[in-house]
ZAMARGU-4260 file (C-alpha; in steps of 0.2 Angstrom, whole numbers, plus 5000, padded with zeros to 4 digits):
<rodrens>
0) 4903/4908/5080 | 4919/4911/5090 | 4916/4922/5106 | 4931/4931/5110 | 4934/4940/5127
5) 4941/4955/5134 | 4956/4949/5138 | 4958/4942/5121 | 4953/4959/5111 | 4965/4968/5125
10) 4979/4959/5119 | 4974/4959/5102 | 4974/4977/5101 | 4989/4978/5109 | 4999/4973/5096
15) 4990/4983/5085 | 4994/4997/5094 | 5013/4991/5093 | 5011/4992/5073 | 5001/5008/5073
20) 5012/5017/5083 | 5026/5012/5072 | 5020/5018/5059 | 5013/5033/5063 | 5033/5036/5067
25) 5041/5028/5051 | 5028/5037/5039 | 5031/5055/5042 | 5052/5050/5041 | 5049/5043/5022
30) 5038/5057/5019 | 5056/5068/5021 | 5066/5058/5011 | 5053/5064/4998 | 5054/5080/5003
35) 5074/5079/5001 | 5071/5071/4983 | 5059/5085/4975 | 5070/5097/4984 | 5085/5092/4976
40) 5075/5091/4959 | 5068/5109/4960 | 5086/5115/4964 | 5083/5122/4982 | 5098/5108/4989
45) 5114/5099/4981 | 5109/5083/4986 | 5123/5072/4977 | 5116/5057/4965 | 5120/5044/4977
50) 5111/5052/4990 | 5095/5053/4978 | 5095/5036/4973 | 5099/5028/4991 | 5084/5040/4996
55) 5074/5034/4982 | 5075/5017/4983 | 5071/5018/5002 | 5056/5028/5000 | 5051/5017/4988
60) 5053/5002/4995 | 5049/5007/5014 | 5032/5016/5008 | 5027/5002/5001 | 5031/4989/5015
65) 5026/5001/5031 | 5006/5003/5021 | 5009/4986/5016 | 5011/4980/5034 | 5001/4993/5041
70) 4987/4986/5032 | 4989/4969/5035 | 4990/4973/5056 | 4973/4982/5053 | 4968/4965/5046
75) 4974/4954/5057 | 4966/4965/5072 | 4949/4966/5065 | 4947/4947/5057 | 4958/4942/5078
80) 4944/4949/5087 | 4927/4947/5077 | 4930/4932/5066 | 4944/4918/5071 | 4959/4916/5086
85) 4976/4922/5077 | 4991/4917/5088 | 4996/4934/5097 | 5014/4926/5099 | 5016/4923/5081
90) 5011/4943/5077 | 5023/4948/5089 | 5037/4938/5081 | 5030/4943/5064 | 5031/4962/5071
95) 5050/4957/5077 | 5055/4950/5062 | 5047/4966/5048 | 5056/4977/5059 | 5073/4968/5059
100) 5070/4969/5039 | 5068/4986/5039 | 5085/4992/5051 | 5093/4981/5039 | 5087/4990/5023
105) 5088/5008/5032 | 5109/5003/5034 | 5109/4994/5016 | 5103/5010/5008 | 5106/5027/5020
110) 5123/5019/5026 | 5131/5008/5012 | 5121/5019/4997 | 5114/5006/4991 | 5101/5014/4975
115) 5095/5002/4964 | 5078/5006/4965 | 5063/4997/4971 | 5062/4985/4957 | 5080/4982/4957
120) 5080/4980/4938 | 5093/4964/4935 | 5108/4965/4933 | 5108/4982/4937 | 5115/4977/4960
125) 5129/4969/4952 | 5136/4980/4939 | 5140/4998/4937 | 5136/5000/4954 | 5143/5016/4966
130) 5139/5007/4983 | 5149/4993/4992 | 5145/4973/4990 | 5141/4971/5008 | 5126/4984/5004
135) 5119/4973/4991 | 5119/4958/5000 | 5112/4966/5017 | 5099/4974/5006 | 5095/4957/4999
140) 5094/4950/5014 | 5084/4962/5023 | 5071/4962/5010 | 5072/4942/5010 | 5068/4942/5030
145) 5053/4953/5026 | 5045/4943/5014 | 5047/4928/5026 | 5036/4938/5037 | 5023/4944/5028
150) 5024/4925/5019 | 5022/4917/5038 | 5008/4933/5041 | 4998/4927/5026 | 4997/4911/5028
155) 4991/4911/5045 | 4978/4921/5042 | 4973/4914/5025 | 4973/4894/5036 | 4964/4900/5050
160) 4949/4909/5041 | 4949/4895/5029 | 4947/4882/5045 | 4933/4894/5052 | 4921/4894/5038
165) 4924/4876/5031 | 4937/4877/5018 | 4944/4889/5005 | 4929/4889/4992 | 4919/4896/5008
170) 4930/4910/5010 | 4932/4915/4992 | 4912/4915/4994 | 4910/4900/4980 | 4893/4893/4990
175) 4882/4910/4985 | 4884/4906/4966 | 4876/4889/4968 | 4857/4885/4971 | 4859/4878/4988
180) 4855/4890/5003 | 4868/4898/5010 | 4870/4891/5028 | 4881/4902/5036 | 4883/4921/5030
185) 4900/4926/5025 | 4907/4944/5032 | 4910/4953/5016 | 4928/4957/5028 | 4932/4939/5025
190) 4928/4937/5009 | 4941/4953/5004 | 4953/4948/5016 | 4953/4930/5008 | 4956/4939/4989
195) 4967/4952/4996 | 4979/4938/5007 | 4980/4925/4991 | 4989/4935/4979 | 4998/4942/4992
200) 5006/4923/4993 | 5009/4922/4976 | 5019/4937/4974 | 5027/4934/4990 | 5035/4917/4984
205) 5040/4927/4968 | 5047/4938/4976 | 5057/4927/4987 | 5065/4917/4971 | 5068/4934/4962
210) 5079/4940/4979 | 5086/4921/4981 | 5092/4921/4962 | 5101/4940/4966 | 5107/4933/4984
215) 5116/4918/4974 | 5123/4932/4961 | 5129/4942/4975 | 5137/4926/4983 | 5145/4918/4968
220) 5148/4933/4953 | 5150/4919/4939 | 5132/4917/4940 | 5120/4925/4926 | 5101/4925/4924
225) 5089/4929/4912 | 5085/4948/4915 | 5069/4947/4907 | 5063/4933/4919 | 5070/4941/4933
230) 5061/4958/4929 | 5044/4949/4925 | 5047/4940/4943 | 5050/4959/4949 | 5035/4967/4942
235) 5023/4951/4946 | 5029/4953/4966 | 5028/4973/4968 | 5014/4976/4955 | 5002/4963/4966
240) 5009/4969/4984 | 5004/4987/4980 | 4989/4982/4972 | 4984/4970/4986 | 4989/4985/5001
245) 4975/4993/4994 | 4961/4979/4993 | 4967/4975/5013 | 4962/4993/5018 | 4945/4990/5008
250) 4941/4975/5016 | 4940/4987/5032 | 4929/4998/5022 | 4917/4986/5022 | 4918/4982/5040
255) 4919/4998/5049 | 4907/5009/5037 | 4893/5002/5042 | 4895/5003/5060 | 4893/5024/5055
260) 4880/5023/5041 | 4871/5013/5052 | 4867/5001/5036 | 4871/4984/5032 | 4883/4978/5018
265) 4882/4961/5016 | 4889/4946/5003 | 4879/4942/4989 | 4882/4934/4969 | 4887/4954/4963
270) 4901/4956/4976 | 4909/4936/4974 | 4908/4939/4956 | 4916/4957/4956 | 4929/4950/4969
275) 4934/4935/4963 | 4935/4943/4945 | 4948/4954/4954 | 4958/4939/4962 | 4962/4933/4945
280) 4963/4947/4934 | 4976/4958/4946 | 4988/4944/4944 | 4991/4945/4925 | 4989/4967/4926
285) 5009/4968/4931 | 5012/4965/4913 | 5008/4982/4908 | 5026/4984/4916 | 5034/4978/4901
290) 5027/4984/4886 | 5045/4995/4883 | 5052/4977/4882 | 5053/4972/4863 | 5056/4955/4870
295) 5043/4950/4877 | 5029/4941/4869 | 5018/4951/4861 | 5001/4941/4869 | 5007/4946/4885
300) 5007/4964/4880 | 4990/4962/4876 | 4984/4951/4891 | 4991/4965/4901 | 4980/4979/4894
305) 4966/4971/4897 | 4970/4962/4911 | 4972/4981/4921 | 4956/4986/4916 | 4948/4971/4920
310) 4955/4972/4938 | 4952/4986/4941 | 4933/4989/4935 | 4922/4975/4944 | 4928/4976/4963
315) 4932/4997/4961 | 4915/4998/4954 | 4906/4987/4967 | 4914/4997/4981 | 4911/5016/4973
320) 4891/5010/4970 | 4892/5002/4987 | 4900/5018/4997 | 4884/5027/4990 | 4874/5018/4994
325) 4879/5017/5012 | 4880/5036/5015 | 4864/5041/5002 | 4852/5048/5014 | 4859/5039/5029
330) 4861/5054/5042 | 4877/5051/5045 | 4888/5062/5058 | 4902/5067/5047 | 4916/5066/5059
335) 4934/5059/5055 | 4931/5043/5051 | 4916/5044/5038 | 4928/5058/5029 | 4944/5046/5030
340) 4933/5032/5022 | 4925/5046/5008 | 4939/5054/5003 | 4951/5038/5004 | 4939/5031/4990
345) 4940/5043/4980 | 4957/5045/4980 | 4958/5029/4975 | 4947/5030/4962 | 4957/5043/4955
350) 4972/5035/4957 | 4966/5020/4949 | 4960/5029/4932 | 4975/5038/4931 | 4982/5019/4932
355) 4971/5012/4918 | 4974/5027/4907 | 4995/5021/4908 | 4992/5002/4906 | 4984/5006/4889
360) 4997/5003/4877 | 4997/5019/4865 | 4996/5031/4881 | 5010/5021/4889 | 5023/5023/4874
365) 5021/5042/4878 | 5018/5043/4899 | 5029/5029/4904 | 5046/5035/4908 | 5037/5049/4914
370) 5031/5056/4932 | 5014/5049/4926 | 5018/5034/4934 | 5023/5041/4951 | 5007/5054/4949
375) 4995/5039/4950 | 5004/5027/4962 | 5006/5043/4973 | 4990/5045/4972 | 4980/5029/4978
380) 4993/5026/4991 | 4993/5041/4998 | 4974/5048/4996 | 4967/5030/4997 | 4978/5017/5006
385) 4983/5030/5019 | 4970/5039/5023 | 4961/5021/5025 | 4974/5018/5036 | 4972/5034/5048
390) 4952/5030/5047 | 4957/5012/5056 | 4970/5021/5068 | 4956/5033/5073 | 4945/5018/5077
395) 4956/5010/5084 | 4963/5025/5095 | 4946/5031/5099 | 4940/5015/5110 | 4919/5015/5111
400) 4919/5034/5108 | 4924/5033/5087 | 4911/5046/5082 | 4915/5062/5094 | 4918/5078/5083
405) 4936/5084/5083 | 4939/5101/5077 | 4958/5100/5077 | 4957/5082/5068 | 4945/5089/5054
410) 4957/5105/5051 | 4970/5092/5049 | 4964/5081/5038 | 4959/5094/5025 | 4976/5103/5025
415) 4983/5087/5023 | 4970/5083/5007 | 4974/5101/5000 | 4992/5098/5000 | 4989/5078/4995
420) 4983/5082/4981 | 4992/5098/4975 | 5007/5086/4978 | 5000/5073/4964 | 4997/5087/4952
425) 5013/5094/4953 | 5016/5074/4945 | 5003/5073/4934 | 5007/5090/4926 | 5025/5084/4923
430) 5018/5068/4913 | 5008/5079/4902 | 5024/5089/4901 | 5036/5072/4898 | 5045/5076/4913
435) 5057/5060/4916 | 5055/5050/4932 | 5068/5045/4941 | 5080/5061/4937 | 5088/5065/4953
440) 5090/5082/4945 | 5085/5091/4928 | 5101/5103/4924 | 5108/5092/4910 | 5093/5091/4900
445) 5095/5101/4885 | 5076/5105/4880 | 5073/5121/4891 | 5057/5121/4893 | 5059/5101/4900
450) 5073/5108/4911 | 5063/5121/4919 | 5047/5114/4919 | 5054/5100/4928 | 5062/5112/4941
455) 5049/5122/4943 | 5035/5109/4946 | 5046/5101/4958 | 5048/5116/4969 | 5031/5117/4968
460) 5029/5103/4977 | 5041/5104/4992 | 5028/5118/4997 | 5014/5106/4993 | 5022/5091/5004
465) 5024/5104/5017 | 5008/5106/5020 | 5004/5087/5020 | 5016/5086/5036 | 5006/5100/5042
470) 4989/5091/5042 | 4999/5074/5045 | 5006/5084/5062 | 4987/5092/5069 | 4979/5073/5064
475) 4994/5067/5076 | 4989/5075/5090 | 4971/5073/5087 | 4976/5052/5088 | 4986/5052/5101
480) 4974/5064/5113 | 4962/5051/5108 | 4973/5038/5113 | 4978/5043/5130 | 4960/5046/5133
485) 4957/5029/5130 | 4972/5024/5140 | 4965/5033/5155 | 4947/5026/5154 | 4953/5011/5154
490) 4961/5013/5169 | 4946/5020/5178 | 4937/5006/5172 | 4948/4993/5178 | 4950/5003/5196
</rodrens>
């Protein structure tokens, strides 16, 4: 077992830091463009159309890279200083190169008004567009320069745990399902880490042919591709990624609860079976994306229904059994980590139902154009995925000292759960009213009780995500008082 020191976990949570810090200062900013798009829904601004949909598409795209690489960083930290040597170079040139992608998509979208969305539905950058060509092919790019970092990212991690433990079946956790004794005991981190990365891969490479096949459109407009495959190479890369951002922060879950419960939680035959189920089932779930596509085969239809339920029941149920089983009767101090951990998995058990309730095929005729979609995505990402994330940050920030009571950090993190999830329901009310997603604006529907509905959920939830930056704001000074505490012990220390 590889003995790390000081020095090493100094620099190691350096640039974790780095990657904290940057989001903690990116999120809130997305978190506006939001604000600016249900504004301009509930009819408190005149934001113009092209406005909306350049917000949109970078809300949508940035969200899900900043909690895709926040989670990741969290990863590479934890994994970096308990488990294998990661090169600390290489994250800084990864850190480098993710936030190159990002200025280049901010100009693509808030500056050329580039809108097509997050899924960039083909042919849709190329024809009946509002924004420049240079906006497309920067956008393209940027995205591109991205994925070769998370790509580079992955594969490091993946190649180093791999070589730690002995191979890949040992870090997929194939030796507890055979009759030979287990020789070496796997951290259940790595095991998740190893399911999470893997897909991650995959849907990376997709990805990257997807945006090569636009970039060559945007370069030579004769070109032509089959928008089907292309949108099935879409929905494969930003169904996993999402899906995957969420199994990342879980892998922490299983790491860090512990060290509060005071309670082991180790590998065994359940957890393998429950996790490797989830590796190959969550890559075959993005076809419950298509099923308004006539075209496609119906088998595939099919696969994809049960394919999301099968994902999303053995490692969801293994974790929910296994986070009761950590804090029944274990006495633990419920200061802001346990509640971050608690409430971030039950958001994302909500989320998740919410999820398999739209991928079955006669619910999703009626709730798939609708806010639905947003209501449940919105709701594991930003009651699970982030919340797991500000549990790492306080960790993180809080040095040796992670289980102090913090008055100001508690207040803001159920202000920010009150308005979280008034937020989500202002969304899962308007899929059970058939409000449309994607409508910068309701005014020229017709229906009345559509248009005002619409209008008047939205409005709703401006107040709601106001309340969501106010938790976000107490939690942030809750953080960084922790951190500058830290800061200043370690000085004494080293003095």
């Amino acid at each position: 077992m590889i003995q790390f020191s000081e020095t090493e976990i100094a620099k190691q949570k350096k640039l974790t830091l780095t990657w904290g810090v940057t989001f903690l200062i990116v999120f809130p900013l997305l978190i506006t463009l939001g604000l600016l798009m249900r504004m301009r829904q509930g009819g408190m601004s005149e934001l113009e159309s092209a406005d909306f949909y350049s917000y949109m598409t970078l809300h949508g795209l940035g969200m899900a890279g900043v909690l895709f690489s926040m989670a990741f960083a969290a990863l590479w930290y934890l994994n970096g200083t308990r488990y294998v040597r990661l090169n600390i170079n290489l994250g800084y040139f990864l850190y480098g190169l993710t936030l190159l992608g990002v200025v280049g998509l901010t100009i693509g979208t808030l500056i050329g008004k580039f809108g097509a969305g997050w899924y960039m539905l083909y042919p849709l950058p190329f024809i009946g567009t509002t924004w420049p060509e240079w906006a497309t092919g920067l956008s393209i790019i940027s995205l591109i320069v991205l994925g070769v970092a998370w790509l580079i990212g992955c594969l490091h991690v993946v190649y180093a745990l791999a070589k730690e433990f002995g191979g890949f079946a040992n870090i997929m956790g194939w030796q507890y399902l055979g009759k030979k004794e287990v020789k070496r005991e796997l951290p259940a981190m790595v095991l998740i880490s190893t399911i999470s990365l893997v897909p991650g891969i995959f849907s990376i490479i997709t990805g990257a042919v997807m945006l090569i096949l636009n970039l060559l459109q945007h370069m030579e407009s004769t070109l032509s591709f089959d928008p089907l495959l292309l949108k099935n190479l879409i929905f494969f890369f930003g169904h996993t990624l999402v899906n995957i951002t969420m199994y990342c922060a879980v892998a922490w879950l299983y790491a860090l609860l512990p060290e509060f419960t005071k309670r082991e939680w180790p590998v065994n035959k359940i957890v393998v079976y429950s996790w490797n189920s989830t590796f190959f089932f969550v890559m075959f779930a993005y076809f419950h994306h298509l099923y308004m596509d006539f075209v496609q085969p119906v088998g595939l239809h099919y696969a994809g229904q049960f394919a999301s339920y099968l994902s999303s029941i053995p490692a969801t149920a293994i974790t929910m059994f296994g986070v009761i089983a950590q804090f029944y009767h274990s006495k633990t101090k419920w200061t802001i980590i346990p509640l971050l951990f608690l409430i971030g998995t039950a958001g994302w058990a909500v989320g998740g139902f919410a999820a398999v309730v739209d991928s079955t095929i006669a619910l999703n005729q009626v709730l798939h154009n609708t806010l639905w979609v947003p209501a449940h995505f919105h709701t594991y990402m930003l009651l699970g995925v982030v919340l797991y994330i500000l549990a790492f940050l306080y960790y993180l920030f809080s040095g040796k000292d992670n289980n102090k009571s913090d008055k100001l950090a508690a207040t803001g993190f159920w202000t920010f759960v009150a308005g979280g999830f008034g937020f989500v329901l202002m969304f899962y009310l308007g899929g059970l009213n058939s409000i449309p997603r994607r409508f910068s604006h309701y005014e020229g529907i017709n229906i009345e009780h559509t248009h005002q509905t619409g209008s008047s959920l939205a409005g709703t939830a401006v107040w709601f995500i106001a309340i969501v930056l106010l938790g976000l704001l107490m939690m942030y000074f809750s953080l960084f008082r922790r951190l500058s505490n830290g800061s200043s012990s370690t000085q004494e220390v080293a003095k």
